[in-house]
C-alpha positions in Angstrom: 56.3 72.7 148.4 55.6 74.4 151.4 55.9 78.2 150.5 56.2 79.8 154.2 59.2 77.6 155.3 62.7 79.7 154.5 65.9 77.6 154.0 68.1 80.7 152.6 67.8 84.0 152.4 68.4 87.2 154.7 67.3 85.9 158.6 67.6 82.8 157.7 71.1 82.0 158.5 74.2 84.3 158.8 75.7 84.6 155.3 79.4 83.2 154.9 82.5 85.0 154.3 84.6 83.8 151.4 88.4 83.9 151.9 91.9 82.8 150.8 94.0 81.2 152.8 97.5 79.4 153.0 98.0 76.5 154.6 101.0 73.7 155.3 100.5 71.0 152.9 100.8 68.0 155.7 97.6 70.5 157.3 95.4 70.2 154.1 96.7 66.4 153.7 95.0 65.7 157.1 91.9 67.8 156.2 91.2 66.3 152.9 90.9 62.7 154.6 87.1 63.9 155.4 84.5 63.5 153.4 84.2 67.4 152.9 87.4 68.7 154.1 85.9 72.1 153.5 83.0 71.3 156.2 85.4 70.2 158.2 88.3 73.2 158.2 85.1 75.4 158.9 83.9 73.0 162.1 87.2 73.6 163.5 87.5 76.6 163.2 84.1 77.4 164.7 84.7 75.8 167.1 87.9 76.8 168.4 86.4 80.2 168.3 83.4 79.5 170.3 85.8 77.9 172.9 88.0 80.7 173.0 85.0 83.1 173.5 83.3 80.5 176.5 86.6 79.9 178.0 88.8 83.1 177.5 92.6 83.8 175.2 94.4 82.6 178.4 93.1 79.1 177.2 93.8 79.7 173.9 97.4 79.6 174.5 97.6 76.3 176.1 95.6 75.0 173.5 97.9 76.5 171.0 101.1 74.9 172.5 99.2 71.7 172.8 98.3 71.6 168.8 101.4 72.8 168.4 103.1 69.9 170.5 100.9 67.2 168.2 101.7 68.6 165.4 105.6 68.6 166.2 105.5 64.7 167.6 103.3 63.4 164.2 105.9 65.0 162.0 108.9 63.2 163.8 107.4 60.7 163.5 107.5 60.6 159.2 
């Protein structure tokens, strides 16, 4: 094993906060369809937040209402 490579550790990559959140059930049904739905709450996340830093909050909104609007329409339609 090569000694000099780092995986972990301090400068390696940014440590990760843990939290607790609540969420909807119907939201953490749809998340726990992927493989890791952990992974995958995080990649959203991430990236809705690098979006809303590249693009501005003004997007943000629209993008809110759309989500929003999908959400509403798949839950009519159970």
């Amino acid at each position: 094993m090569d000694k000099t490579r780092r995986y972990r550790g301090k400068g390696v990559k940014d440590a990760m906060l843990h939290i607790n959140v609540r969420l909807p059930r119907y939201v953490v049904e749809h998340f726990k369809e992927s493989p890791s739905y952990t992974q995958e709450i995080r990649r959203v996340l991430e990236t809705h937040v690098n979006e809303t830093q590249d693009t501005g909050t003004t997007q943000v909104a629209l993008y809110h209402q759309r989500w929003q609007d999908i959400l509403a329409e798949e839950n009519k339609d159970e």
